[in-house]
N, C-alpha and C positions, 0 to 999 in steps of 0.2 A: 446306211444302205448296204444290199449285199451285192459282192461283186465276183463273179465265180474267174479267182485267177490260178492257172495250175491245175484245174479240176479240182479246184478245192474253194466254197464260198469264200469269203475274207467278210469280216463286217468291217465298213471303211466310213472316214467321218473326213469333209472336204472342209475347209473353215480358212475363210478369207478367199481373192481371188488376184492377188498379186501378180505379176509379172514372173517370181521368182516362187521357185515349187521348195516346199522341204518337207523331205518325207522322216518324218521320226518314227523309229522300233522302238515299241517297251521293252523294260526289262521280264526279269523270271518265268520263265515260259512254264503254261500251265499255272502259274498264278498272274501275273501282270496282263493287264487289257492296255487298251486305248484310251482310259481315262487318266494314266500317268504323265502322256504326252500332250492330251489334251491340254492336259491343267498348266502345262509350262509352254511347251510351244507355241500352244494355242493364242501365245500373249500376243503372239508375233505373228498373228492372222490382218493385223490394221497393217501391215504391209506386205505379206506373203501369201502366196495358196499355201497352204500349211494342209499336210496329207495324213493322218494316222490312221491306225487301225490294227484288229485284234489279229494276231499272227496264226499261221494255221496253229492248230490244238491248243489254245488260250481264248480266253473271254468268251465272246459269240462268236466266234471264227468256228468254220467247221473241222473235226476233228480227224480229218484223213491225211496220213501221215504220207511219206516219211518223216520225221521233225529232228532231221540232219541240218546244221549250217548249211550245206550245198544247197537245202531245198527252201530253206528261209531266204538264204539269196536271193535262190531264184526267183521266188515270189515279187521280193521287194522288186528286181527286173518287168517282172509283170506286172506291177502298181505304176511304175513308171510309164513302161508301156501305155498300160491305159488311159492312165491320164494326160499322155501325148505331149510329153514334158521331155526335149533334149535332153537338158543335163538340171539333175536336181544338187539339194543340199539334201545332204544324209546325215541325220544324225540318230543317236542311240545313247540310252543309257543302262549301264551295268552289264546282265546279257545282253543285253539292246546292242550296247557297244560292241559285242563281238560281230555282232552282221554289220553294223553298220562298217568296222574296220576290214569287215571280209570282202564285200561288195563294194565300198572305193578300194580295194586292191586289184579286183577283179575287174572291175568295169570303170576303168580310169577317164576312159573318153565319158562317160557318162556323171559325172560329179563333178558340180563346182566347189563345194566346199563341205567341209566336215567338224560337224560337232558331238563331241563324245562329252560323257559324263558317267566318269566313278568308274569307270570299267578295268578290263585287264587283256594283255597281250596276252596271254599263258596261264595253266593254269597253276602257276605259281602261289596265286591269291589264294588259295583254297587252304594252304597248311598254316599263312599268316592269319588267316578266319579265323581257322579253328586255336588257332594261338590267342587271338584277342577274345573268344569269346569265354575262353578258360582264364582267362587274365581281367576279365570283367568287375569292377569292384559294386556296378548298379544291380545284379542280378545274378543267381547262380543257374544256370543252365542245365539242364537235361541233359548228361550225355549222349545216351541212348536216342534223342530227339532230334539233338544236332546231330548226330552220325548218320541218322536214317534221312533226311530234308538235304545234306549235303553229298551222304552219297549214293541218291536217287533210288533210295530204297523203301519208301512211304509206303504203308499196306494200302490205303486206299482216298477217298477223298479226305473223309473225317481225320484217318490219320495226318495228312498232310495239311489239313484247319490247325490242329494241332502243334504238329514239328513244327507253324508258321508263326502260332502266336508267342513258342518259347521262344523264337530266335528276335520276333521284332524288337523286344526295348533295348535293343543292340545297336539298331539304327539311326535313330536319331541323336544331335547332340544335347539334346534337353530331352530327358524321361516324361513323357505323359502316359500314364497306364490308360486312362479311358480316349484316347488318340489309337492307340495299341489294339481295344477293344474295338474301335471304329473299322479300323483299317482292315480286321479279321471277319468281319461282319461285312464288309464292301469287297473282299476278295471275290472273286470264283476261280473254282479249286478242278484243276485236271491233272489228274495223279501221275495219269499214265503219262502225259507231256511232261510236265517235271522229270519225272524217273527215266525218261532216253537222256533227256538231257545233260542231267546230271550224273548216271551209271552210265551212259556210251557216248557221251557227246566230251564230256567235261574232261577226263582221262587223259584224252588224246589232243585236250585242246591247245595248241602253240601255232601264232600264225606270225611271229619275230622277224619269220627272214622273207612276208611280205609285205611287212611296213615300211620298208624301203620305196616301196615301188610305188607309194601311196603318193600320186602330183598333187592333186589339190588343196589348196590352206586348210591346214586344221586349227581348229581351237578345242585344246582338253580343260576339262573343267571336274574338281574330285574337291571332296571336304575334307581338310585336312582331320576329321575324327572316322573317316569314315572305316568303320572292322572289317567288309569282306571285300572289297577293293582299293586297300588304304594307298595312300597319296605316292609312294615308289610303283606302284603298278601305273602309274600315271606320269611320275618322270620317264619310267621307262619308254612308254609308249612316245613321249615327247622329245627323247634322243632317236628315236628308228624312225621316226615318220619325218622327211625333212621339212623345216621351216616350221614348225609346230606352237603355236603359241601354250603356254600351257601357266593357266591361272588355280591357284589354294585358295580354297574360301575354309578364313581360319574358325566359324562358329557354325560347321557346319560338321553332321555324319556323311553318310551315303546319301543328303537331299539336297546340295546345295542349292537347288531348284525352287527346291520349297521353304528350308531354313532361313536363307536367305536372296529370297525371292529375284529384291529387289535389282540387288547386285548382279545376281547372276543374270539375269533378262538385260541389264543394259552393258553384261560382256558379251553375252552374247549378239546384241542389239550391233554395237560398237565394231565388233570382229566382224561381221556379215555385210556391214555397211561399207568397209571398208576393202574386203577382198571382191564382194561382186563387183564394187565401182572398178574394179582395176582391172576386173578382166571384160564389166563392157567396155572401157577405154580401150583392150587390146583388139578387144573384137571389131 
């Protein structure tokens, strides 16, 4: 369904009807939809309203900007809103995770608990990327392809189909080229959202000295293979955020999700069972 929040459509997908709301953000904006979170949170619909949806300027989301953090926030404030949900569970993965760490900083009374996946506090991750992907022994990289994709420089869609498919067999912990081939093929590609993102969003991004302020239980979750937000961007964020559970899945890249499914759905399962029970007990 469309739901016009911010003056800006969202295409939004409602799945389950739990008691307890969790609103998951994709990653890569301009390339990442709502079939990301879908596919993982989605597991977690047999006891949750489980809320995703394609963020302004990605997927079928409408493409009217700004596509600032400030205004991704805000959004996600206006899903909540609508969906008439107190206090939800926020989670995100990779970019995902920057809102979702932004909006439980910002909106603490509004969040029960928080699950991140792969992400980073700063943009620290960016030169250890480009470190792993020059240190790659499956693959040799495009300079010029990884330069232009990471520093939101892409000429147009086509070129960013492109810069997208050099950089995925980076991703995963097991290479499948035709998995690679799939996943380039199932994208949709929005240049211009990429490229703020990444040329005027990513530069400036460091939100360190508001993960303090973050109340609600977190659970971080990163594969210990993963190249562009490897597992110290994940300690990190597990020392500044207090009480922070924070789990390595060792056979996995940037999917623990998918790599290894199973695992990761019943830590997640496990952490959420456990922090709501405590706080309807407080309530």
């Amino acid at each position: 369904m469309y739901v016009d929040i911010n003056d800006n459509p969202l295409n939004v997908e409602i799945l389950g009807d739990g008691e307890n709301v969790i609103i998951a953000h994709h990653g890569a904006p301009g390339l990442g939809s709502l079939a990301e979170p879908r596919s993982s949170f989605g597991r977690l619909a047999d006891a949750y309203k489980v809320v995703v949806f394609d963020a302004r300027g990605s997927g079928a989301s409408g493409l009217n900007g700004p596509f600032t953090h400030e205004q991704w926030v805000a959004d996600v404030e206006g899903l909540r809103q609508w969906i008439g949900a107190e206090r939800v569970v926020i989670a995100g993965g990779s970019y995902g995770g920057f809102i979702a760490m932004e909006y439980a900083a910002r909106h603490p009374d509004r969040v029960s608990a928080v699950v991140l996946r792969d992400t980073s506090a700063d943009n620290a991750n960016q030169e250890m990327a480009t470190r792993n992907a020059a240190a790659s022994a499956r693959v040799t990289i495009d300079q010029d392809k990884l330069d232009r994709i990471m520093s939101g420089t892409v000429r147009d869609d086509d070129d960013l189909r492109d810069c997208w498919r050099e950089i995925l067999p980076l991703y995963d912990h097991d290479y499948d080229p035709a998995a690679v081939e799939r996943r380039v093929a199932a994208t949709p590609y929005h240049y211009a959202t990429h490229n703020y993102a990444f040329a005027v969003n990513q530069p400036n991004y460091d939100i360190k000295h508001l993960l303090p302020g973050i109340t609600a239980p977190t659970l971080v979750t990163v594969g210990r293979h993963d190249w562009i937000t490897p597992p110290e961007c994940s300690e990190l964020i597990s020392r500044l955020i207090p009480g922070t559970e924070l789990r390595i899945f060792e056979r996995s890249g940037h999917s623990p999700q998918v790599e290894q499914a199973e695992q990761w759905e019943a830590t997640v399962r496990t952490f959420l069972g456990k922090v709501l029970g405590e706080v309807r007990e407080r309530g």
